[in-house]
N, CA and C atoms as a LAMMPS dump frame, in Angstrom:
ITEM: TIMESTEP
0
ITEM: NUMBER OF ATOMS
249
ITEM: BOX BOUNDS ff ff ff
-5.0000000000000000e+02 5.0000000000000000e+02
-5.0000000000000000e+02 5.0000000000000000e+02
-5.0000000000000000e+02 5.0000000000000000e+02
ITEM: ATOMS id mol type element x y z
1 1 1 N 12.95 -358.662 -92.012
2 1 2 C 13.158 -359.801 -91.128
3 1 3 C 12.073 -359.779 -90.069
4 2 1 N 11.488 -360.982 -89.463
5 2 2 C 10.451 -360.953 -88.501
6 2 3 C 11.15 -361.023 -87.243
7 3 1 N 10.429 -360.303 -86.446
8 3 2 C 10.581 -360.165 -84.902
9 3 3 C 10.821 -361.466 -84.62
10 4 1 N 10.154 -363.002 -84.963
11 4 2 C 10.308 -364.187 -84.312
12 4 3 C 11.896 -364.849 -84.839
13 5 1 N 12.377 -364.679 -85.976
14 5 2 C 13.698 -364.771 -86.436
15 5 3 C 14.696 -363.964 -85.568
16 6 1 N 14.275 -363.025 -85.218
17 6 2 C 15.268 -362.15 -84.534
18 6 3 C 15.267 -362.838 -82.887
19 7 1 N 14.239 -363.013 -82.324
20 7 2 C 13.944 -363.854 -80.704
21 7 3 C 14.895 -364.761 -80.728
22 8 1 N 14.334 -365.896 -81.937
23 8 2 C 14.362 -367.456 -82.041
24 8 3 C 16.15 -367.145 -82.192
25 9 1 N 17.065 -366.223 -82.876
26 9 2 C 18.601 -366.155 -83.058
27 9 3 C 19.483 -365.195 -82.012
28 10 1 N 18.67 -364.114 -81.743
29 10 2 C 19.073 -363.265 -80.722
30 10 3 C 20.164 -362.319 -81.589
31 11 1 N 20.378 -362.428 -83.195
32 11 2 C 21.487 -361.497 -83.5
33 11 3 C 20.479 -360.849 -84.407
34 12 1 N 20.863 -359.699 -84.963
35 12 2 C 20.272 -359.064 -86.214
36 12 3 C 21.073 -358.145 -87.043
37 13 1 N 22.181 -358.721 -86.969
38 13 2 C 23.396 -358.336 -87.936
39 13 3 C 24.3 -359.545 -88.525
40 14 1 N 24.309 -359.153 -89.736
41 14 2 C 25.381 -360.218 -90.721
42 14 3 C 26.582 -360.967 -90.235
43 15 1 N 27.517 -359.825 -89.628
44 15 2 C 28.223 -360.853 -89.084
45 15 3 C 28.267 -361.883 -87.84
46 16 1 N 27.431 -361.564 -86.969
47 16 2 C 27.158 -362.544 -86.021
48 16 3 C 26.266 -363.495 -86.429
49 17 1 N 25.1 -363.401 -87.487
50 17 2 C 24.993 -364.791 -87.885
51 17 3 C 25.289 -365.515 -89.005
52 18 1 N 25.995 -364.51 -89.729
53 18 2 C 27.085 -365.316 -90.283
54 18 3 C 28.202 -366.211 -89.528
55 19 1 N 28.364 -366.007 -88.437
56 19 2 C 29.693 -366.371 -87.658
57 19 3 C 28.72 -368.253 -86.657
58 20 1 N 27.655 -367.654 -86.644
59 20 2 C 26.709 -368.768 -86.258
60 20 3 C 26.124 -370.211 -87.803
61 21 1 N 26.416 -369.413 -88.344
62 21 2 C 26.446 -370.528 -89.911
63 21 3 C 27.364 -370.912 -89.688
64 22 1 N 28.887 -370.546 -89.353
65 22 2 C 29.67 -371.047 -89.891
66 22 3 C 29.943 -371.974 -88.558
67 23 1 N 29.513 -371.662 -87.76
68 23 2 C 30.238 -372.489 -86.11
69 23 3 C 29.605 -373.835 -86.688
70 24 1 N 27.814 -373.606 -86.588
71 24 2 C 27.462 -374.991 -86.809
72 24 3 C 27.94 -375.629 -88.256
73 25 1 N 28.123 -375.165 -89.389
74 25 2 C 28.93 -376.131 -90.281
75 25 3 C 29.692 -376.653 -90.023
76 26 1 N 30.681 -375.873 -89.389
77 26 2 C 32.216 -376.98 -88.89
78 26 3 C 31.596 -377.309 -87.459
79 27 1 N 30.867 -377.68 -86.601
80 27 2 C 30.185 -378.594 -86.012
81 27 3 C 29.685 -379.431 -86.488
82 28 1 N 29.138 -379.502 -88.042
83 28 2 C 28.594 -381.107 -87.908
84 28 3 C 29.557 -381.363 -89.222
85 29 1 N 30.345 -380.792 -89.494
86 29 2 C 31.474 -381.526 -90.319
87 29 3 C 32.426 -382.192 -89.759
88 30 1 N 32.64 -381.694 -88.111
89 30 2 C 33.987 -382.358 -87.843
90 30 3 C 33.408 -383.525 -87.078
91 31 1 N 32.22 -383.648 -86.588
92 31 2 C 31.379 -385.243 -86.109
93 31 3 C 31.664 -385.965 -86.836
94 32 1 N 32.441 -387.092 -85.96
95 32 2 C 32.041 -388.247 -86.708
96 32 3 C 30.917 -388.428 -86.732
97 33 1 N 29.83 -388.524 -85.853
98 33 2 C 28.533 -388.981 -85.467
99 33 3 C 27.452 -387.77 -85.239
100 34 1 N 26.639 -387.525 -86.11
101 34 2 C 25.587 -386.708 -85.386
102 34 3 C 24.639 -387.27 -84.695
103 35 1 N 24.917 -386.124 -83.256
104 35 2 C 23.678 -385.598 -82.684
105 35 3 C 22.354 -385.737 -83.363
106 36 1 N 21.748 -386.786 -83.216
107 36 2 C 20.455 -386.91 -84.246
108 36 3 C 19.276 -385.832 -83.327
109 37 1 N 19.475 -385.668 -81.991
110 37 2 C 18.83 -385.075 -80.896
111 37 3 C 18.843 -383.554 -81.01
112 38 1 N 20.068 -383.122 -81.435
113 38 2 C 20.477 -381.799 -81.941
114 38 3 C 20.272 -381.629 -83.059
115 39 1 N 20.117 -382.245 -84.014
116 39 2 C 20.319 -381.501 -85.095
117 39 3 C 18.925 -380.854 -85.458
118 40 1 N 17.595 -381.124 -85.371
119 40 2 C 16.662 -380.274 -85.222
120 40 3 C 17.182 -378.687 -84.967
121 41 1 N 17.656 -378.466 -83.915
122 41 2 C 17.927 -377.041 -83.5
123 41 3 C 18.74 -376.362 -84.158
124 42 1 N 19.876 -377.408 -84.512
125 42 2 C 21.286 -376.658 -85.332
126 42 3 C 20.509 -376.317 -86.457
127 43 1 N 19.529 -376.908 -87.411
128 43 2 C 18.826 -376.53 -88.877
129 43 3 C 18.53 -375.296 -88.544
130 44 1 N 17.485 -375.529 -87.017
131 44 2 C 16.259 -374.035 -87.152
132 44 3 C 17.262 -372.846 -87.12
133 45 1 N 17.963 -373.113 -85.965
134 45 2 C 19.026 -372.011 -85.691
135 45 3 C 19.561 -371.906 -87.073
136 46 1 N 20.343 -372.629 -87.752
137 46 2 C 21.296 -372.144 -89.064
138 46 3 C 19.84 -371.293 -90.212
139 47 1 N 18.656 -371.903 -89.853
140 47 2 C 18.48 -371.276 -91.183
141 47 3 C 17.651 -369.602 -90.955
142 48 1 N 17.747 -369.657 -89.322
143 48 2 C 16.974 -368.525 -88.93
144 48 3 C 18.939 -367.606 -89.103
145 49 1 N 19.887 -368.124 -89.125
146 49 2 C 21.017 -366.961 -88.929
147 49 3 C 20.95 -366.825 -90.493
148 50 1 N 20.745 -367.791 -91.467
149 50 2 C 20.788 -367.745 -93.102
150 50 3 C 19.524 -366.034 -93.376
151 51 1 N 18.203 -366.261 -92.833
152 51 2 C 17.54 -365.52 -92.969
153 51 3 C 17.964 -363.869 -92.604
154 52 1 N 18.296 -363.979 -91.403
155 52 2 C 18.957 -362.344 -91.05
156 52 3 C 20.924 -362.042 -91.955
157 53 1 N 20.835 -363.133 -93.096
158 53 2 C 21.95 -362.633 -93.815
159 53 3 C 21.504 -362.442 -94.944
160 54 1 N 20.262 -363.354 -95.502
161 54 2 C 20.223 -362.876 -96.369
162 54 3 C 18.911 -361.771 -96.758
163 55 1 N 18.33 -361.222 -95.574
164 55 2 C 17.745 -360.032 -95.078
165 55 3 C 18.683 -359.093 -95.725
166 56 1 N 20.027 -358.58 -94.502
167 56 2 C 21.153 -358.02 -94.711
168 56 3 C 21.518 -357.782 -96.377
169 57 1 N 21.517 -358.594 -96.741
170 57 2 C 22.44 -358.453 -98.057
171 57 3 C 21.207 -357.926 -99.375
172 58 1 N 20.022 -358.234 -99.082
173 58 2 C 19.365 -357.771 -100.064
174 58 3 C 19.084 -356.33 -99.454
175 59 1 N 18.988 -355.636 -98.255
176 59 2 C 19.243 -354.541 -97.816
177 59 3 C 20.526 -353.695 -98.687
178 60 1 N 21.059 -354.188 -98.651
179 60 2 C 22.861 -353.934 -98.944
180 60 3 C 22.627 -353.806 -100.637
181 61 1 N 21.965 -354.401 -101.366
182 61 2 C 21.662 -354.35 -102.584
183 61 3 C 20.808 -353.297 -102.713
184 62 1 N 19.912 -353.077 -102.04
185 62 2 C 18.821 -352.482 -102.541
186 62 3 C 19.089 -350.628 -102.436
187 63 1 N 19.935 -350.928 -101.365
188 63 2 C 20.561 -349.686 -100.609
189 63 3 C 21.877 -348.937 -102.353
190 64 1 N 22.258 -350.082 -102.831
191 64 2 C 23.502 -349.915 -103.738
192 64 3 C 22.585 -349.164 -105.026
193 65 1 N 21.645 -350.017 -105.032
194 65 2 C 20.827 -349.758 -106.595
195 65 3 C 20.063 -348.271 -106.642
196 66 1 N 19.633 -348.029 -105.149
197 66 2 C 19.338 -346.554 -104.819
198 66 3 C 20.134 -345.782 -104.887
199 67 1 N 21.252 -345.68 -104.55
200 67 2 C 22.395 -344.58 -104.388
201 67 3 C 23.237 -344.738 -106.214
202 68 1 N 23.391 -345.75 -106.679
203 68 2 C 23.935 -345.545 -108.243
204 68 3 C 22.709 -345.288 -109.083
205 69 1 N 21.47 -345.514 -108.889
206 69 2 C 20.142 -345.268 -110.007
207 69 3 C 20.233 -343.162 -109.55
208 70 1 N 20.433 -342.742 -108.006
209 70 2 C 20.689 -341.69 -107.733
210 70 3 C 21.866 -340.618 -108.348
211 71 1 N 22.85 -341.551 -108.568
212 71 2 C 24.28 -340.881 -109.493
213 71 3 C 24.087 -341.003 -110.64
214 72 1 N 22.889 -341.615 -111.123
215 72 2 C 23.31 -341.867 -112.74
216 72 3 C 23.822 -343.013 -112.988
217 73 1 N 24.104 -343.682 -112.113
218 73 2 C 24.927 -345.041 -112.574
219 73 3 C 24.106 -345.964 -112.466
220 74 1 N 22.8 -346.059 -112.782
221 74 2 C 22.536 -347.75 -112.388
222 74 3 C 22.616 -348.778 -113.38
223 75 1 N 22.996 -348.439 -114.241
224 75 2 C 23.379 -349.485 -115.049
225 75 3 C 24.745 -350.614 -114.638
226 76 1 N 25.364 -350.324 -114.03
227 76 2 C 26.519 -350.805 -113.754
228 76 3 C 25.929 -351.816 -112.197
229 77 1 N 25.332 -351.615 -111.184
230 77 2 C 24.129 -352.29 -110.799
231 77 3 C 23.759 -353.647 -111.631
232 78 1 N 23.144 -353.327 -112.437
233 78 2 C 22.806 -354.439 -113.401
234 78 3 C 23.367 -355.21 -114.372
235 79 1 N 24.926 -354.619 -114.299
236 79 2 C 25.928 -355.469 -115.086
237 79 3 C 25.424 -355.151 -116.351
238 80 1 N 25.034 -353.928 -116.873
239 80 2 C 25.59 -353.489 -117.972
240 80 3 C 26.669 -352.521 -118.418
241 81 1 N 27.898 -352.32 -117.572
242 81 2 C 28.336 -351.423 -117.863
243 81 3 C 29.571 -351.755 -119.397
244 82 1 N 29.078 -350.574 -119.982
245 82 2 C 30.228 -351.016 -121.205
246 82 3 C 31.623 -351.14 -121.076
247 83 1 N 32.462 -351.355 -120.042
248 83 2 C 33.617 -351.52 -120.26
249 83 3 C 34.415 -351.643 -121.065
């Protein structure tokens, strides 16, 4: 994640901007009328909190595929496991 994503949102953990995706969705779902003035900011903001989640989560993957390729398991990782 870049230092300017992190400024421009002020969080750098999943659930706080996850919790910032979700405010502004149900902000411009429950408008009748958008803010045509705002909504510039609500995008940058939503897609700079989208970026530090989905930072997070490919962390969270990459972190999973290391520790089961480490046990022997990485196949199951990749959805081959024979079940």
């Amino acid at each position: 994640m870049s230092q300017t994503t992190h400024d421009k949102l002020g969080v750098d953990n999943f659930k706080d901007a996850y919790q910032i995706l979700k405010n502004n969705a149900d902000k411009l779902e429950q408008s009748d009328q958008i803010d045509i003035d705002n909504l510039v900011s609500i995008v940058e903001e939503s897609l700079a909190a989208y970026r530090v989640c989905q930072s997070r989560i490919e962390a969270v993957e990459a972190a999973l595929q290391s520790a089961f390729a480490n046990a022997g398991a990485g196949s199951l990782i990749d959805g081959d496991d024979e079940a």
